[in-house]
N, C-alpha and C positions, 0 to 999 in steps of 0.2 A: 731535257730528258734525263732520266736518273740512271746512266749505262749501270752503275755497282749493282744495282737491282732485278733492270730488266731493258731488253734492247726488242725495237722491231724491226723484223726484218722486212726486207724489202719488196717480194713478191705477193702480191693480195691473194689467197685462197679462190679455189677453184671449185675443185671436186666436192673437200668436205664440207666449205659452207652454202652447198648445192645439196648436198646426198644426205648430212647426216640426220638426219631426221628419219633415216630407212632404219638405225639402229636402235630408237625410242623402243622399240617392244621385242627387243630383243631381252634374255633372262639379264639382270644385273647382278653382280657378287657386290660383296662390302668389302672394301678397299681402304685401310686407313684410314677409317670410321666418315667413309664417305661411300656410294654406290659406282663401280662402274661397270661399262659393258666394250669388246672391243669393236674395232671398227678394222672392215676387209683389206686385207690388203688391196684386192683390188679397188680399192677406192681412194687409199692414201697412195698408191703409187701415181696415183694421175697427177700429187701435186710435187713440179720440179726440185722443188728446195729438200721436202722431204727425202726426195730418192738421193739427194745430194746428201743429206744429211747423213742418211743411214750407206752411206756408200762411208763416205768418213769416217763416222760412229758407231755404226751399228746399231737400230734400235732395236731394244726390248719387248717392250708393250707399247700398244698403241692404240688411243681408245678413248669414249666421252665416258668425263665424270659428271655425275648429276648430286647438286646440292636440293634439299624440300624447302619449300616456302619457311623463312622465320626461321630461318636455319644458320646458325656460327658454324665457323670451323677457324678454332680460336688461334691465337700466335703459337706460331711453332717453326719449327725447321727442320728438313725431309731428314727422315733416319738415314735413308742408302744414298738417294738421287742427290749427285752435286749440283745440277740443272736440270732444265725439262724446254722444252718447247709449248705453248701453250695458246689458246684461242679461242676466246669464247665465243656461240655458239648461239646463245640467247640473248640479249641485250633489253631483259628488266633491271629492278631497280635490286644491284647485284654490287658490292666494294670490293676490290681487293686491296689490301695496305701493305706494306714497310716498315717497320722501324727503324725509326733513324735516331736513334738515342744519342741524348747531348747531356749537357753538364749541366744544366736546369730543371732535367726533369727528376719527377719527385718520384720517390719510393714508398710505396704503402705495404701496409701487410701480406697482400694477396698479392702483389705482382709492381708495377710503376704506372704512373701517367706520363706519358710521354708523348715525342713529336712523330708522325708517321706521314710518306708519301703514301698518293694512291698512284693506281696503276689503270687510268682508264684505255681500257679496250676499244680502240677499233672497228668496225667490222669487217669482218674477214681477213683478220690481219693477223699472222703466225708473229709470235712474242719468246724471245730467248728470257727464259724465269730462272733466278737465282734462286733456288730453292736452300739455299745453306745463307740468307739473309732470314732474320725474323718477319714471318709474314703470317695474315689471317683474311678469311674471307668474310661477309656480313650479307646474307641474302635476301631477299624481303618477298612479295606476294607472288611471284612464280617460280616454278621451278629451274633452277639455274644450270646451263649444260654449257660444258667445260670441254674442248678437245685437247688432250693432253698426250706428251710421249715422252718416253724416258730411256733411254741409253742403257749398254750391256754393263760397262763401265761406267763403276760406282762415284762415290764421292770422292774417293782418295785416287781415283786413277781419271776421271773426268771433271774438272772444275769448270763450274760459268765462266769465269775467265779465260780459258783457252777452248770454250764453244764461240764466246764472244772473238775472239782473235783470229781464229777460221772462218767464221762469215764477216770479219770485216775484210780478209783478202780474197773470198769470191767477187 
């Protein structure tokens, strides 16, 4: 497992990989050149970790993101969120990677070719994301839906490393 990246946790999803499908036709906003729509609380509070989480943390937003078919969302790394919690939601043919840059890879004009983990999802399995690692997603023939949360507490006041350090002593 790659913890510096991304850790899973240990209760399997309940509620939202039950329910959310209630949120598909809900209006979506554009989010960090991605679509998303939230999801109720009464829905996310059904699952234990979460209420654990935002008792802890506090969370912010909390909500599925929808990638289109044929769709990048190239390397980057989040402007605010030092972490996120994360799940997906749909299980087509969907990547998410890592950079894990080494001393071999090459540099090109536009950017580097380099070496990257993936991060195969589960199902129904909530995923602590390093969102301050280089990462992108690669979608292919359906539409790809993401459930995602992000904390009050930015990157400089929340880092994946001490979300990782509080659920390793639940």
């Amino acid at each position: 497992m790659h913890s510096e990246f991304y850790r899973k946790l240990k209760d399997k999803s309940i509620a939202i990989s039950s329910r959310w499908r209630e949120v598909v036709n809900q209006s979506w906003i554009d989010y960090y050149g991605f679509s998303a729509t939230p999801i109720s609380q009464e829905i996310w509070m059904q699952e234990t970790q979460l209420c654990a989480l935002n008792e802890e943390f506090h969370i912010d937003k909390i909500g599925v993101i929808l990638l289109p078919p044929y769709f990048n969302y190239n390397w980057h790394v989040d402007t605010n969120r030092g972490c996120a919690i994360n799940m997906l939601l749909s299980h087509g043919k969907s990547h998410t990677f890592f950079a894990t840059p080494s001393p071999d890879d090459h540099q090109v004009p536009l950017g580097s070719n380099g070496h990257f983990v993936e991060l195969n999802y589960e199902p129904d399995t909530f995923y602590a994301f390093n969102t301050q690692r280089l990462h992108c997603v690669y979608n292919f023939e359906k539409p790809r839906y993401l459930f995602s949360c992000e904390f009050y507490e930015r990157k400089d006041e929340l880092s994946y490393e001490r979300l990782c350090e509080w659920i390793e002593q639940q």
